[in-house]
C-alpha positions as CSV (number, residue, x, y, z in Angstrom):
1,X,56.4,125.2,98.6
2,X,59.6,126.8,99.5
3,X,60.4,130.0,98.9
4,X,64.0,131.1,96.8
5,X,65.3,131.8,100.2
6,X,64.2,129.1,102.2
7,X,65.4,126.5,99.4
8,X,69.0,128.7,99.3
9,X,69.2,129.0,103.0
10,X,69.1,125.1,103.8
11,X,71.3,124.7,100.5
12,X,73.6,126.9,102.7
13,X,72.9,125.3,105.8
14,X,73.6,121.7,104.0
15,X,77.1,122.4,102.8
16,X,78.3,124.0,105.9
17,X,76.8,120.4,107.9
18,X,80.2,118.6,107.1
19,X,82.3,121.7,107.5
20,X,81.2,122.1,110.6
21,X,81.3,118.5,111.9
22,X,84.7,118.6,110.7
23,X,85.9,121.7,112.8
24,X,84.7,119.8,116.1
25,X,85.9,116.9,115.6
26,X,86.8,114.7,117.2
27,X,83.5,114.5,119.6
28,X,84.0,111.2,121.1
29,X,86.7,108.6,121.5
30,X,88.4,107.1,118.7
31,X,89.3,103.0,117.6
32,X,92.5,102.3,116.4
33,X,92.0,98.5,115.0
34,X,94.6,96.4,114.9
35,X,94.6,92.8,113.6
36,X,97.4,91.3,115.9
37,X,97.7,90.3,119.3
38,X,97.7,91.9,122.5
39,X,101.7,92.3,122.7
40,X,103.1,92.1,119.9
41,X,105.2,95.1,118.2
42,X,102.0,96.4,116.0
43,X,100.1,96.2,119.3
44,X,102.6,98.0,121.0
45,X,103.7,100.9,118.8
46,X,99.6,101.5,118.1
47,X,99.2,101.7,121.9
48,X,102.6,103.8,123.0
49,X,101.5,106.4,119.7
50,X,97.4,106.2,120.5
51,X,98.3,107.2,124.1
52,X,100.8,110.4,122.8
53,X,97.9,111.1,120.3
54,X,94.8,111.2,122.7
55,X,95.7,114.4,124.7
56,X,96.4,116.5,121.9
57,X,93.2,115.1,120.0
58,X,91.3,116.1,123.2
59,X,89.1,112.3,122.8
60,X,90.6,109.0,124.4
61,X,92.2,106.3,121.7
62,X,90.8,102.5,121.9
63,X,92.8,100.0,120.7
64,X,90.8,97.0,119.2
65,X,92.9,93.9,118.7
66,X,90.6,92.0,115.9
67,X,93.1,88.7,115.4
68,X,92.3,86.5,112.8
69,X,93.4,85.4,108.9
70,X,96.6,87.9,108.3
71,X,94.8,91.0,109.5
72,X,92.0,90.5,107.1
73,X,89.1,90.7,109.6
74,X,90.7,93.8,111.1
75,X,91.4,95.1,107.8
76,X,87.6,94.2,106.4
77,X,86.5,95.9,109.6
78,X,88.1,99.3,108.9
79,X,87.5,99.4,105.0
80,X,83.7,98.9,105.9
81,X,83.4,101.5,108.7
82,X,82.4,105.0,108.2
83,X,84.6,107.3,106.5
84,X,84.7,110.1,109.3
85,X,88.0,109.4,110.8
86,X,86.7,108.1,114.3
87,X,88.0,104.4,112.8
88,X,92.1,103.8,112.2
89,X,93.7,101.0,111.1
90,X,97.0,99.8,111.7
91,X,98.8,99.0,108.7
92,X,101.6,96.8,107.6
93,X,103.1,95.2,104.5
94,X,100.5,92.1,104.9
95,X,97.6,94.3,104.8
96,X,98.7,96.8,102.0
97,X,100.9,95.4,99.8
98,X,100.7,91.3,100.4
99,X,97.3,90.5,101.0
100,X,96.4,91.2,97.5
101,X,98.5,88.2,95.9
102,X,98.3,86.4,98.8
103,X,94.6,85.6,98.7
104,X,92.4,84.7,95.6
105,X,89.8,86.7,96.9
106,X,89.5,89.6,100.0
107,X,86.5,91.3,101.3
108,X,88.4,94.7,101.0
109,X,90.8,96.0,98.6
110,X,93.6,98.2,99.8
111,X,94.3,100.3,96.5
112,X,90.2,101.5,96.3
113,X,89.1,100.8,100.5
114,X,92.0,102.5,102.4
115,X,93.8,105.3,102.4
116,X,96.8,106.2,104.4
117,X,97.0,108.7,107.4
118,X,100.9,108.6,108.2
119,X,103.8,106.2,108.5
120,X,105.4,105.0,111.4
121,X,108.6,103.4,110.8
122,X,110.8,100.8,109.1
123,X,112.1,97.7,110.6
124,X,115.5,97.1,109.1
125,X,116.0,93.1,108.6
126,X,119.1,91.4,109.5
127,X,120.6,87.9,108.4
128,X,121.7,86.0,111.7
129,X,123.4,82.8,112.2
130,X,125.1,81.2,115.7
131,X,127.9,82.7,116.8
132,X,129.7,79.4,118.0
133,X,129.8,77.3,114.9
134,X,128.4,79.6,112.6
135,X,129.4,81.2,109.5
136,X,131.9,84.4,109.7
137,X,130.5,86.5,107.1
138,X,127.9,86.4,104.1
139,X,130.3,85.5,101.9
140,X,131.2,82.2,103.5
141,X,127.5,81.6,104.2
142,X,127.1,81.3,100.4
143,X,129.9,79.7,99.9
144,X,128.8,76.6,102.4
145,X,125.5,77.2,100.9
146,X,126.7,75.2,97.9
147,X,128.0,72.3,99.7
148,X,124.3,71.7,102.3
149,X,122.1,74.5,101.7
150,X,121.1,76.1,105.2
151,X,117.8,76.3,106.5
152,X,116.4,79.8,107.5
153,X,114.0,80.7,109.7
154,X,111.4,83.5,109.9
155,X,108.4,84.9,111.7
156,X,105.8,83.6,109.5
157,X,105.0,82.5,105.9
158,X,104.7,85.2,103.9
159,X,106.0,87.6,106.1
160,X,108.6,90.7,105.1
161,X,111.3,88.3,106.6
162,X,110.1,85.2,104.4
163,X,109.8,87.5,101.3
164,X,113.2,89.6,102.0
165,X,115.0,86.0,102.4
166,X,113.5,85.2,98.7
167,X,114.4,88.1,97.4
168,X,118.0,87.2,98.7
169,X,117.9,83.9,97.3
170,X,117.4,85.0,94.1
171,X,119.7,87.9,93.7
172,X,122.6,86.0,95.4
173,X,122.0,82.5,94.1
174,X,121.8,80.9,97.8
175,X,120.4,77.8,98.4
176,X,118.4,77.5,101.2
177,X,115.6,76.3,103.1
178,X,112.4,78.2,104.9
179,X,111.1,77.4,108.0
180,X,108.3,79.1,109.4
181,X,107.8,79.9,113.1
182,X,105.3,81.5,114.8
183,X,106.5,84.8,115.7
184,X,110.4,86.0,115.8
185,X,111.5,85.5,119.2
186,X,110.6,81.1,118.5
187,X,112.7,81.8,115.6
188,X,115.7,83.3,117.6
189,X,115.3,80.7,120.6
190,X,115.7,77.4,118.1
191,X,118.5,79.6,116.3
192,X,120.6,79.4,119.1
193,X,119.7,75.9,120.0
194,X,120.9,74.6,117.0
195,X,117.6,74.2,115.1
196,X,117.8,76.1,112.3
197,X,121.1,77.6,110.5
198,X,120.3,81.0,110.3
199,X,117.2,83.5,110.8
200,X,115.9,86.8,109.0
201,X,114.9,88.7,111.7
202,X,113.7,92.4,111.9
203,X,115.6,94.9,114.2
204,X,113.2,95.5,116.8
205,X,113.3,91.3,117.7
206,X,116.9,90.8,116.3
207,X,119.2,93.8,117.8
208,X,118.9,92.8,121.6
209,X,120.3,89.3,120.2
210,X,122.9,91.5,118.0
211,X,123.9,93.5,121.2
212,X,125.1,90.6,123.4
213,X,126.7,88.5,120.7
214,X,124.1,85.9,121.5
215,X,124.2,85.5,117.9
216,X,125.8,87.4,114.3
217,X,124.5,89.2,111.8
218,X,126.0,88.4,108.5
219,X,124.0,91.7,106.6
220,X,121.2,94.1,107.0
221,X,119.1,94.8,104.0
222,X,118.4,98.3,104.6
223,X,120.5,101.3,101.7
224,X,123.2,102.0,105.0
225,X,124.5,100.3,108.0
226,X,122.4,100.7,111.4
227,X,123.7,103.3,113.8
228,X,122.9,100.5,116.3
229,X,124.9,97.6,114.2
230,X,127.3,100.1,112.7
231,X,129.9,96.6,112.5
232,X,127.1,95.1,109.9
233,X,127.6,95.5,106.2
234,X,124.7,96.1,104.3
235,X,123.7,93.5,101.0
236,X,124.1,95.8,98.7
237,X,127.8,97.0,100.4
238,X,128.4,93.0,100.1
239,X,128.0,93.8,95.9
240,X,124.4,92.7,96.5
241,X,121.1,94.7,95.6
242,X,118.5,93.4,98.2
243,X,116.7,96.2,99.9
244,X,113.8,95.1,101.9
245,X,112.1,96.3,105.2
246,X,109.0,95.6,107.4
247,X,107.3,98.8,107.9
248,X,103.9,100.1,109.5
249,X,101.8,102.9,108.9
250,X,98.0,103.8,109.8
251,X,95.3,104.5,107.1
252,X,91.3,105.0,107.5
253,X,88.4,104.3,105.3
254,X,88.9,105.7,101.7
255,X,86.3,108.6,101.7
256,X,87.2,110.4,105.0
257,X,87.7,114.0,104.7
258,X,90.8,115.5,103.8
259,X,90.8,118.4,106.8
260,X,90.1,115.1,109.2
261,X,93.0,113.4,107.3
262,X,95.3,116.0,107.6
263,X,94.3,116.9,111.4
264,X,95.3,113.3,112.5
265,X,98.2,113.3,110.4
266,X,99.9,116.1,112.3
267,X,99.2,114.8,115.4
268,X,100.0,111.7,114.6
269,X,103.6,112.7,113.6
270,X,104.0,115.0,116.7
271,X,103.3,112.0,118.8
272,X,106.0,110.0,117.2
273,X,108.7,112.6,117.3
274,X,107.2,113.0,121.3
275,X,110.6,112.6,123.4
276,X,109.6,109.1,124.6
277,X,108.5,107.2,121.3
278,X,111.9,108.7,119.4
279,X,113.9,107.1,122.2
280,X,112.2,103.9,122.1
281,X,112.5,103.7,118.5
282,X,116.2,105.3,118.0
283,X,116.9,102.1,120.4
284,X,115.2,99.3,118.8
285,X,116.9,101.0,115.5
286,X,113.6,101.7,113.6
287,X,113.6,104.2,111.0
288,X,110.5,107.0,110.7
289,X,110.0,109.5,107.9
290,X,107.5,112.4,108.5
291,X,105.7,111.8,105.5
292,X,102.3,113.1,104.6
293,X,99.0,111.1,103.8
294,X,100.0,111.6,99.9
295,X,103.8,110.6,100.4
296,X,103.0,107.6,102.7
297,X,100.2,106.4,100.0
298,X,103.2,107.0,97.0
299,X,105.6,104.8,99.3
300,X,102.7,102.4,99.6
301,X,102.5,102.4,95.7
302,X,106.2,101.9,95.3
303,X,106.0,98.6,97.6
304,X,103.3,97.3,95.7
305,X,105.1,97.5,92.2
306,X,107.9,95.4,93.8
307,X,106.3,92.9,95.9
308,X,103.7,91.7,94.8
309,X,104.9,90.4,91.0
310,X,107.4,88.3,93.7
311,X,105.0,86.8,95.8
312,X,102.7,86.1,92.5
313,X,106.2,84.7,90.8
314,X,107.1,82.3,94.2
315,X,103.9,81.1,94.0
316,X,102.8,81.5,97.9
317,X,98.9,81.4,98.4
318,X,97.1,82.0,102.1
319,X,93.9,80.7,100.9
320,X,94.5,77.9,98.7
């Protein structure tokens, strides 16, 4: 039998386990799971801040691209991991915010599962239309709208473009048409070939386009005009209020300690305010916030109460 010691020494000895896994970590290499493509812009910002992150973590940073079902795999797989903060995932509107009342039925829940590390940017959206033929401003747009309403195109169904377009629809009255492509840049090519009347199209795809006058941008929905598109009024400068963003953030396993949290949250804000990932994203005219786990988990909150009654009102199901 132990003795009043022995039991209080390995009481001692049990609480200081966790304390002291925490003060070494991290001891080997990290996973940052991602549920998109090799390529694409999650892919790419996950890999560009994962590198920036590794030296000052001391431990290398895997990316895992697991593809499939709007990021639910990747997003099952992360919920379902340990909560020790050796497992990331790359978040997004979809995975947050969408997925919920886009699906009948997930094997994770976002609100109870995940919990957010740190965000890394918004992606202003932009209303496009040809530049030869095309509409001169929003207000003409509309106003054409009511004679043949448009068609618009956007990266996928369901997608912040889709739902940013609907949300225009109904807070302007326009008429028009959705057609889904595969990704932005199919969007943008059958744009200009005389496809489809207009696009929604989120900066980091759209502004290259902006910048050469391959096409124009009628509005951005962001609260003020892009210091990259400074020419572009926003909606709400055009008397109407549509605000709507893609954005991206990471979380980790609901249950992950709170020193852990807050150890990957500063480094991963230093590495996106590093000298080369500000640049990058200064040019593509994404906007970053240093927020904290708590604040990026109060934004995540915020986008719930407004998107999801939307999607539930239009009526868009992934699984039906």
């Amino acid at each position: 039998m132990l003795n009043r010691r022995n039991a209080l020494g390995l009481g001692l000895a049990a609480l200081a386990a966790p304390a002291a896994a925490q003060a070494g970590f991290p001891e080997r290499p990290l996973r940052w799971i991602v549920g998109y493509p090799p390529g694409g812009p999650s892919d790419a910002f996950a890999r560009l801040i994962g590198a920036q992150m590794a030296p000052r973590l001391g431990q290398n940073v895997l990316i895992e691209n697991r593809v499939g079902g709007g990021a639910v795999l990747a997003s099952e797989t992360a919920a379902r991991a340990a909560p020790n903060g050796y497992t990331w995932l790359h978040v997004d509107n979809g995975i947050l915010t969408y997925n919920p009342a886009l699906y009948a039925r997930l094997p994770y829940n976002p609100d109870t599962d995940l919990t957010g590390v740190g965000f890394i940017g918004r992606f202003p959206l932009y209303i496009v239309v040809r530049r030869e033929g095309g509409p001169a401003s929003f207000a003409e747009f509309l106003a054409a709208a009511r004679t043949r309403a448009p068609t618009y195109g956007s990266p996928a169904v369901a997608s912040p473009h889709h739902l940013a377009m609907e949300m225009v629809r109904r807070r302007t009255g326009l008429d028009a048409t959705h057609v889904p492509y595969r990704g932005g840049p199919s969007a943008m090519q059958d744009l200009m070939g005389g496809s489809v009347d207009s696009v929604m199209i989120d900066t980091a795809t759209g502004l290259p386009f902006i910048r050469d006058g391959r096409v124009r941008a009628l509005a951005v929905l962001s609260e003020a005009r892009s210091p990259q598109a400074p020419d572009v009024p926003t909606m709400r400068e055009l008397g109407h209020d549509a605000v709507a963003f893609g954005w991206q953030g990471m979380s980790v396993p609901t249950g992950t300690p709170t020193p852990i949290i807050e150890r990957l949250a500063r480094d991963m804000a230093a590495a996106i305010q590093s000298e080369p990932i500000t640049q990058r994203m200064q040019d593509l005219g994404i906007q970053y916030q240093p927020w904290t786990p708590a604040e990026f988990n109060a934004f995540v909150a915020a986008e719930n109460a407004q998107w999801r009654p939307l999607i539930r009102e239009l009526g868009i199901r992934l699984d039906s």
